[in-house]
Residue frames relative to the residue before (quaternion, step in Angstrom):
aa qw qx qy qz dx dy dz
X 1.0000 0.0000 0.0000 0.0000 0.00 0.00 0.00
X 0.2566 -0.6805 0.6699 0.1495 3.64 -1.09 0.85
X 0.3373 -0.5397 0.6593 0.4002 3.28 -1.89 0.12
X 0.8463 -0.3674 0.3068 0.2338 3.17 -1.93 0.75
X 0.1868 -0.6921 0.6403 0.2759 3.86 -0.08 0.85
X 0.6094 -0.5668 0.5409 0.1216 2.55 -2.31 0.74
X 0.0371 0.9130 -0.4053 0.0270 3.12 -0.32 0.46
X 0.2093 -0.7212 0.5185 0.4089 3.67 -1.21 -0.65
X 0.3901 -0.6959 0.5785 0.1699 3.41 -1.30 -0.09
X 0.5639 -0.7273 0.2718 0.2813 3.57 -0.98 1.04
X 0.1266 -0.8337 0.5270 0.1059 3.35 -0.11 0.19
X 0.4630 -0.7270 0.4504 0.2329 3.88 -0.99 0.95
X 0.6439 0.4140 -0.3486 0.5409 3.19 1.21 -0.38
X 0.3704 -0.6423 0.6289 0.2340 3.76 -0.72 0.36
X 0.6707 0.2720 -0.2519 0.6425 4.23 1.03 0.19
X 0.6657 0.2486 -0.5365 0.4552 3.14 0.02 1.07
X 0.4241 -0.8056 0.4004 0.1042 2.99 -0.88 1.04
X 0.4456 -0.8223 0.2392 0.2606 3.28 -0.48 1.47
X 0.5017 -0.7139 0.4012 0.2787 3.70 -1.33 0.60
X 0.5510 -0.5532 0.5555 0.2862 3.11 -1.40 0.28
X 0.2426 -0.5904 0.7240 0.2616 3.70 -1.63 0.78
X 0.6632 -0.5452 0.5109 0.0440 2.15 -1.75 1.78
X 0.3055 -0.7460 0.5516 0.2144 3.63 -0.69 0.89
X 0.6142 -0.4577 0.2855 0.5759 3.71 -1.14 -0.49
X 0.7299 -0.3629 0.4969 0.2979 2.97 -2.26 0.01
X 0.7397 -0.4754 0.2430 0.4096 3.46 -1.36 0.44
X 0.7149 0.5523 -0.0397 0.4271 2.63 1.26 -1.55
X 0.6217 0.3891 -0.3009 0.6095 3.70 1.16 -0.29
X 0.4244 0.7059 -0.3399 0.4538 3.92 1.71 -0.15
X 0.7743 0.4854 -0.0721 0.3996 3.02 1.20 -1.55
X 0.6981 0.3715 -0.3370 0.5110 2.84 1.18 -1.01
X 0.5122 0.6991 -0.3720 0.3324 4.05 0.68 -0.45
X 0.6554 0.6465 -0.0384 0.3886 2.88 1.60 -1.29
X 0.7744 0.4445 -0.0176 0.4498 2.84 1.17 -1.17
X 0.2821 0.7959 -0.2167 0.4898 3.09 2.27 -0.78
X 0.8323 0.3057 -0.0179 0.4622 2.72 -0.35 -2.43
X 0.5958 0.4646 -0.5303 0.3845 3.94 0.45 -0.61
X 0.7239 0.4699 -0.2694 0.4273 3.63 0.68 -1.35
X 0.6223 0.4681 -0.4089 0.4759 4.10 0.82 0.06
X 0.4907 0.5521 -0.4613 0.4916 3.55 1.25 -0.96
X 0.8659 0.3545 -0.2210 0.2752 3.60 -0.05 -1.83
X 0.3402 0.6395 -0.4399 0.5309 3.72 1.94 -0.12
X 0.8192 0.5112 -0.0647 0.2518 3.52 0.24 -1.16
X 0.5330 0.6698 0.0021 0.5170 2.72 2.24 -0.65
X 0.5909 0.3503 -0.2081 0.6963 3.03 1.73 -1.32
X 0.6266 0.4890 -0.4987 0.3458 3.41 0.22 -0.55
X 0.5894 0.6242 -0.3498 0.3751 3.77 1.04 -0.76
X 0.6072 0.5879 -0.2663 0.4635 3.29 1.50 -1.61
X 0.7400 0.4909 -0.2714 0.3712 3.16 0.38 -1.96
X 0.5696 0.3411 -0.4616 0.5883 4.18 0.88 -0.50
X 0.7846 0.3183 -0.4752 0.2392 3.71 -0.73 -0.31
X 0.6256 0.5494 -0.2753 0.4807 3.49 1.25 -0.58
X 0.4630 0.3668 -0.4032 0.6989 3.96 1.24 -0.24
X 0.6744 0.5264 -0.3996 0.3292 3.90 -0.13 -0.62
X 0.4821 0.7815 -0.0848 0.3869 3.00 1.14 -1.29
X 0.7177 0.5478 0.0601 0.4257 3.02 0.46 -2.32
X 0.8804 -0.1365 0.0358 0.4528 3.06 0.02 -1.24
X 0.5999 -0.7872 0.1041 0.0976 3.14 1.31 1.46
X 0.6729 0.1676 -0.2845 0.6620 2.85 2.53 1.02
X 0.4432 -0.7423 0.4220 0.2727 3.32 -0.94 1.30
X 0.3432 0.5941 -0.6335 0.3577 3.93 0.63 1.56
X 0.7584 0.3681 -0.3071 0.4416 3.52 -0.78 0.75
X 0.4077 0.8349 -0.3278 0.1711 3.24 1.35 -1.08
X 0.5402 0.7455 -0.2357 0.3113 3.74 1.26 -0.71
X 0.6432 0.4647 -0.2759 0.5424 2.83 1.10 -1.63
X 0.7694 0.5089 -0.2971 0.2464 3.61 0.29 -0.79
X 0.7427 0.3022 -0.2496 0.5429 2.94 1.48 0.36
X 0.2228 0.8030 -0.5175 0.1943 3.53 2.02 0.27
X 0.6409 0.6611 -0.3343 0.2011 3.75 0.16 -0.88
X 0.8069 0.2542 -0.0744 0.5279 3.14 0.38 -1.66
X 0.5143 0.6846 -0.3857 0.3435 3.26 1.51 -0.65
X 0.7672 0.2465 -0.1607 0.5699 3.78 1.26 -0.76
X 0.5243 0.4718 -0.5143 0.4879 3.46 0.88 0.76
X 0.8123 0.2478 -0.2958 0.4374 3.72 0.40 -0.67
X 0.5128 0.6464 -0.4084 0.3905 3.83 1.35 0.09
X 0.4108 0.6727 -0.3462 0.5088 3.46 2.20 -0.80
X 0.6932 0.6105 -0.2457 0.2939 2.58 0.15 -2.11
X 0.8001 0.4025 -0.2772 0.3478 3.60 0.60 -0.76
X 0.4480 0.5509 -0.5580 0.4295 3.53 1.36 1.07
X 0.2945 0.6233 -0.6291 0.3591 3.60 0.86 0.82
X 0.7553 0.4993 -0.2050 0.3717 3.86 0.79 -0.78
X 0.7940 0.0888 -0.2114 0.5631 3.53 1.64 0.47
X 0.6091 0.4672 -0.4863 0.4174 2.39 1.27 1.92
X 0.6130 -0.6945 0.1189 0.3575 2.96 1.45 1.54
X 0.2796 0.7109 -0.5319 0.3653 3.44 1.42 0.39
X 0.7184 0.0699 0.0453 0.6907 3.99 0.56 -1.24
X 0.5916 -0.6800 0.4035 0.1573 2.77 -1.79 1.92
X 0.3206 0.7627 -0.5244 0.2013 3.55 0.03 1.10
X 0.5165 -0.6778 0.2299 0.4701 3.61 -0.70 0.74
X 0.4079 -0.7833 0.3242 0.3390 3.41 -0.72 -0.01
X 0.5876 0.6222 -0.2006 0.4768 2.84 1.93 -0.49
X 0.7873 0.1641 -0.4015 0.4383 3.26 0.97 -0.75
X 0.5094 0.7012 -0.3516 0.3537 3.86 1.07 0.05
X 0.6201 0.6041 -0.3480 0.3597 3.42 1.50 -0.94
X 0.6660 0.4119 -0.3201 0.5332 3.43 0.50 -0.56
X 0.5073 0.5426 -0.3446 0.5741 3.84 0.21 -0.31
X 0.7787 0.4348 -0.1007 0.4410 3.61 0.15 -1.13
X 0.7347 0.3560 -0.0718 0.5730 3.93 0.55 -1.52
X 0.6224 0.5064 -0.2968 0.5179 3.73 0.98 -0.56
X 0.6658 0.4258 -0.1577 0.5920 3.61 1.21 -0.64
X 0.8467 0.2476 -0.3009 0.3623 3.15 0.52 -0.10
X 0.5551 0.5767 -0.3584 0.4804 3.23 1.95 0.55
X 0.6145 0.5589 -0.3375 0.4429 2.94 1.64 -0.74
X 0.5348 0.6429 -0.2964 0.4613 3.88 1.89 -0.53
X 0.6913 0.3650 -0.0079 0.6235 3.72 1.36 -0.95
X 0.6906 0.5639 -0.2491 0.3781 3.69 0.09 -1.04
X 0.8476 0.1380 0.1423 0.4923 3.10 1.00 -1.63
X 0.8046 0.2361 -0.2990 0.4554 3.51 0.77 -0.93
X 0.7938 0.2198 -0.4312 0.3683 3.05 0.81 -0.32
X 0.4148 0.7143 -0.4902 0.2783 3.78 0.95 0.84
X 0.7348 0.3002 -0.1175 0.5967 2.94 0.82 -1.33
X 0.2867 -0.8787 0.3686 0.0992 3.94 -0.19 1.31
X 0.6288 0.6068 -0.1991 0.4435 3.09 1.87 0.05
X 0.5209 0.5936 -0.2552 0.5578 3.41 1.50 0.27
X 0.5338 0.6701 -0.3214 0.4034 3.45 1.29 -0.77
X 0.6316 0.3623 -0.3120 0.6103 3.63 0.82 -0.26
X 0.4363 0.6414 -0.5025 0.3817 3.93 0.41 -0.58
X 0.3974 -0.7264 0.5219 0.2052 3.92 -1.06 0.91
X 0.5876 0.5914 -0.3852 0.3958 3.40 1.01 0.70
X 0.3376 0.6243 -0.4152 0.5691 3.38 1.88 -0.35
X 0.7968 0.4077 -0.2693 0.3555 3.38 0.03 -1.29
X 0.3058 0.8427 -0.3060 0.3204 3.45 1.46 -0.61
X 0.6498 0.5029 -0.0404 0.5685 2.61 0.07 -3.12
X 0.8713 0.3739 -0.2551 0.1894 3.35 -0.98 -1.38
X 0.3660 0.6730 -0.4158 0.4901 3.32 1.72 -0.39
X 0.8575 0.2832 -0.1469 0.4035 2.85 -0.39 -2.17
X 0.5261 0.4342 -0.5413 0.4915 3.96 0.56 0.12
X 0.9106 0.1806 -0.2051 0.3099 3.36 -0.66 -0.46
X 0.4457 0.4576 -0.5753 0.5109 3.19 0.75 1.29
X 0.5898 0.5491 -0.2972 0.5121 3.65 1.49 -0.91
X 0.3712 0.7800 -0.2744 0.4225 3.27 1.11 -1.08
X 0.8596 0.3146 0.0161 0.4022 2.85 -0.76 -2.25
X 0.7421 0.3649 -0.2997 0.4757 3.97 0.79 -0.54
X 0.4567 0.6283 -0.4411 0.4496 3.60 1.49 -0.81
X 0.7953 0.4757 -0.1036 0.3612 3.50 0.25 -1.63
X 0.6159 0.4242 -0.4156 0.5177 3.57 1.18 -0.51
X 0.3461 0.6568 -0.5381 0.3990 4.16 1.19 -0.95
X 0.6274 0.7250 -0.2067 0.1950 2.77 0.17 -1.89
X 0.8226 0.3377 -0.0096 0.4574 2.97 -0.30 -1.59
X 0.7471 0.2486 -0.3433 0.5121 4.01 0.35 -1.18
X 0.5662 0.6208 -0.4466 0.3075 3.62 1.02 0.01
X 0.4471 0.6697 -0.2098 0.5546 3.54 1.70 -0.77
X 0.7817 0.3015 -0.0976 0.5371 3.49 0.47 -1.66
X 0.2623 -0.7898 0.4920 0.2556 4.42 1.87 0.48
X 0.8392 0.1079 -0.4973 0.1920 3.33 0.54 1.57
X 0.4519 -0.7508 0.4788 -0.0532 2.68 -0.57 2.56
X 0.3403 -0.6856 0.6046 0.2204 3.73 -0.70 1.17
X 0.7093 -0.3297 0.4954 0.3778 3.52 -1.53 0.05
X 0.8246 0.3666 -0.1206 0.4137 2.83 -0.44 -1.93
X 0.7728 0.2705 -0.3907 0.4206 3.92 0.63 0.04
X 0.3599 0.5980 -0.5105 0.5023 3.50 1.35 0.47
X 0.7318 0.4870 -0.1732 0.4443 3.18 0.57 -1.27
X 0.6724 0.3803 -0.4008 0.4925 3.78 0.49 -0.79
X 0.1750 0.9291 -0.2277 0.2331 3.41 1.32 -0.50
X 0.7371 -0.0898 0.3922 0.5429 2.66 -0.16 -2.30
X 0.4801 0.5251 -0.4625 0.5290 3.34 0.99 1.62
X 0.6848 0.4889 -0.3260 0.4309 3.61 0.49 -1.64
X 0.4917 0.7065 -0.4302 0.2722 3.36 0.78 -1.02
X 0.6164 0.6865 -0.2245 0.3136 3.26 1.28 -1.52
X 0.7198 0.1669 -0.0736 0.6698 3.52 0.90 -0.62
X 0.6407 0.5058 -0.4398 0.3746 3.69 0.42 -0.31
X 0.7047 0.3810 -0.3664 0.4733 3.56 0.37 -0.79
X 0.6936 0.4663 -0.3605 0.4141 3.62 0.28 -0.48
X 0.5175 0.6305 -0.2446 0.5242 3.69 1.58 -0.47
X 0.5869 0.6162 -0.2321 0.4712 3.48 1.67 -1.59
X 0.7538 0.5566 -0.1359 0.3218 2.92 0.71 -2.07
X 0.3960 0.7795 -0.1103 0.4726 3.13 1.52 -1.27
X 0.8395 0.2356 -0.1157 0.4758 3.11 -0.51 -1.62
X 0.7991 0.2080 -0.3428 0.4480 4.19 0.92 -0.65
X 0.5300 0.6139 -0.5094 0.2876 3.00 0.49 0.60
X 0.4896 0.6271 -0.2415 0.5556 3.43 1.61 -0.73
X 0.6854 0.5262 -0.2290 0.4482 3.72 1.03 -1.11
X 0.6164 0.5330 -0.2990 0.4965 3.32 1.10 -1.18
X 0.7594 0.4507 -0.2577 0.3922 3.42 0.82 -1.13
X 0.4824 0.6842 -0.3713 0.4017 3.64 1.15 -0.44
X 0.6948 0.4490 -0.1346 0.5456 3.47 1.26 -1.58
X 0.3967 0.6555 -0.5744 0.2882 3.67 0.40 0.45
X 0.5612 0.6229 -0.3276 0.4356 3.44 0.75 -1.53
X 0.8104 0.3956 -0.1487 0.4058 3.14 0.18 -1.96
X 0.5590 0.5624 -0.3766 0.4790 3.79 0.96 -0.54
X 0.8525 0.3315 -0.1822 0.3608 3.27 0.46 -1.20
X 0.6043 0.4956 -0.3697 0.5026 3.46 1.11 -0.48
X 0.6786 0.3757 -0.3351 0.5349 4.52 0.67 -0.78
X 0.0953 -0.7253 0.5212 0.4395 4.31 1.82 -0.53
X 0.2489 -0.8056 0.5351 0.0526 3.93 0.20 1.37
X 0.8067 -0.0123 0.1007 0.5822 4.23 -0.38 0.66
X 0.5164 0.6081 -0.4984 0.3393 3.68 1.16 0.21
X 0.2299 -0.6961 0.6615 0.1581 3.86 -1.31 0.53
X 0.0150 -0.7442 0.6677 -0.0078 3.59 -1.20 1.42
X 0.4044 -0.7413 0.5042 0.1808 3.28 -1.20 0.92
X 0.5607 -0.1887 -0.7911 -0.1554 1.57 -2.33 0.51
X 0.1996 0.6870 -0.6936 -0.0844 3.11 -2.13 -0.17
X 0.7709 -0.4875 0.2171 0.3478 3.62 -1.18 0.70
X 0.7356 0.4210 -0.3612 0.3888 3.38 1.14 0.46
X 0.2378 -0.8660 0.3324 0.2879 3.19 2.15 -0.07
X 0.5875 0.5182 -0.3656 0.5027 3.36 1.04 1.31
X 0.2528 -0.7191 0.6472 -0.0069 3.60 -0.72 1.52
X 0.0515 -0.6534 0.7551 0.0177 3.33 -2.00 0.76
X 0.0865 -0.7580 0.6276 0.1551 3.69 -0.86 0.59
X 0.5827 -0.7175 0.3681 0.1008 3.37 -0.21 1.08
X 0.7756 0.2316 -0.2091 0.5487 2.89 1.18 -1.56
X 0.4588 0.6816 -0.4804 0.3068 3.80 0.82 0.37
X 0.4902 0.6379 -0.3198 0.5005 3.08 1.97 -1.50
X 0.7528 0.3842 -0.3775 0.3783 3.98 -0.10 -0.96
X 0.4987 0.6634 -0.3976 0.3912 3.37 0.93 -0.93
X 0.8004 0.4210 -0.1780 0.3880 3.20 0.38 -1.99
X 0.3985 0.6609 -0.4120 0.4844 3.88 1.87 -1.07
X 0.7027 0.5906 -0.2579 0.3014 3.92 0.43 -1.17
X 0.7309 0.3780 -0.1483 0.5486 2.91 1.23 -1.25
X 0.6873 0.3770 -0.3701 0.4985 3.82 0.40 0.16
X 0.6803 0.4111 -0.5534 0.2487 3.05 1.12 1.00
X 0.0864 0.7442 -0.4868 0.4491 3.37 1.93 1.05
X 0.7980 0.3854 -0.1836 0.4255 3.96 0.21 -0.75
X 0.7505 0.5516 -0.0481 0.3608 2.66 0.82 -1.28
X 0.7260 0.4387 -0.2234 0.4801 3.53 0.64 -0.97
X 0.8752 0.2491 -0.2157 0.3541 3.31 0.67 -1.01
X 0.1751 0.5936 -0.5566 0.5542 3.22 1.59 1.54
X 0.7389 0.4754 -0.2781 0.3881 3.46 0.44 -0.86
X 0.7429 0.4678 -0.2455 0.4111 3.10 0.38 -1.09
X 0.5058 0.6473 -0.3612 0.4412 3.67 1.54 -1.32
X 0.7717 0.5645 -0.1969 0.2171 3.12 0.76 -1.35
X 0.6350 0.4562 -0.1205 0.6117 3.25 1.67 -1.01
X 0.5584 0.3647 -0.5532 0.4992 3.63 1.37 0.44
X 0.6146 0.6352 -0.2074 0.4191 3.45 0.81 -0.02
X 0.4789 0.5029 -0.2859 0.6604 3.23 1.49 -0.48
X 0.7182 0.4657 -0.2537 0.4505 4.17 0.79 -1.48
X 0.6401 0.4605 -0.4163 0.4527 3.67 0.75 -0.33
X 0.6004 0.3611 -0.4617 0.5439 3.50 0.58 -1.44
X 0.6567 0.6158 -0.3901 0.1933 3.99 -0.50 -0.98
X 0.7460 0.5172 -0.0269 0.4185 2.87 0.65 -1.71
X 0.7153 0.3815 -0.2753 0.5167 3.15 0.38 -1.88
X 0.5202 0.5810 -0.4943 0.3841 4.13 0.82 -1.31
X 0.6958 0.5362 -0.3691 0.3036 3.67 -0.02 -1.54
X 0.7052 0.5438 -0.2054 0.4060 3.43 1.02 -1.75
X 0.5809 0.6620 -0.2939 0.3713 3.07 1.25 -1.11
X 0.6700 0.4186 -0.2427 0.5630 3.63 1.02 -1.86
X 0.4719 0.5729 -0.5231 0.4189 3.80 0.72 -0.85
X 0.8661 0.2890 -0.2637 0.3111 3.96 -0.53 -1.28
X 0.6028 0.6466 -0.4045 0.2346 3.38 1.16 -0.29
């Protein structure tokens, strides 16, 4: 979830001088606030809890379980942002968001054989480093003071993380075919009294392929977000 860009608004008269949108209320300040502090520090342990299981047993196979918990409580948690509760887009966040939290439920933890598979570890990487910098933006942006260096980590990591993200669940999704299709996981087969069939494993298949459209809308979008940002900052920087 973002806070509300600033903006202006048209105006018919070309001398009057346009207004600013109104950001949130104290109280919708607070609660935004508080959100994002508590996802940063969700996200945080997850960071701990992988290096300290890493640590431990001195390879990063298994590493999942040790972080299964919070890992699907605060990845949930983040359908608070396309469900109009906090002002965040829905359009470009929804897929980002619902894709992550099926791929958390849907798949890893459905299909229990994939969970060891070095793409789990992938995904979960490149979320909660994204995660952990998304959510801090966040917050000092709310509280209007936003370091550099997290404006900046911002609208960079993205650069190799999401494709790392993308990467890691796509590999995952594919791992769980076999296992989808051979146990027919969540699949309906007719006949039966509702005279309506689902094949599960077609659904993941088809999940795969809409990220071919999809993602690199996203990603386009956040290289675009880094130029206007970035270059703007540098820009006010040299003047």
């Amino acid at each position: 979830m973002s806070a509300p860009a600033m903006g202006t608004t048209k105006t018919a008269h070309s001398d009057v001088a346009p207004k600013k949108k109104r950001g949130p209320g104290a109280l919708a300040t607070a609660y935004l606030v508080i959100y994002n502090v508590v996802m940063t520090a969700g996200w945080l342990v997850i960071a701990v809890g992988l290096v300290r299981a890493y640590l431990a047993r001195g390879s990063y196979h298994g590493l999942y379980y040790s972080i299964e918990k919070p890992l699907k409580f605060f990845q949930t948690g983040a359908l608070l942002e396309v469900s109009g509760i906090v002002p965040s887009s829905v359009v470009l966040t929804g897929f980002q968001v619902l894709s992550r939290v099926f791929l958390t439920w849907a798949v890893t933890h459905s299909v229990r054989e994939v969970q060891n598979e070095d793409s789990v570890l992938l995904f979960v990487s490149a979320w909660t480093i994204t995660e952990i910098i998304r959510y801090s933006f966040y917050t000092f942006s709310l509280l209007n003071h936003l370091p550099y260096l997290i404006k900046w980590a911002r609208y960079t990591f993205f650069l190799v993380l999401y494709p790392m993200g993308v990467t890691g669940e796509l590999l995952t999704v594919y791992a769980a075919l076999p296992y989808v299709q051979k146990t027919g996981l969540y699949s309906v087969t007719l006949p039966n009294k509702y005279n309506f069939s689902f094949d599960y494993h077609t659904f993941l298949i088809l999940t795969m392929v809409s990220y071919i459209p999809l993602f690199p809308q996203l990603y386009f979008h956040m290289m675009r977000q880094r130029k206007k940002v970035l270059c703007h900052v540098e820009e006010y920087k040299t003047e």
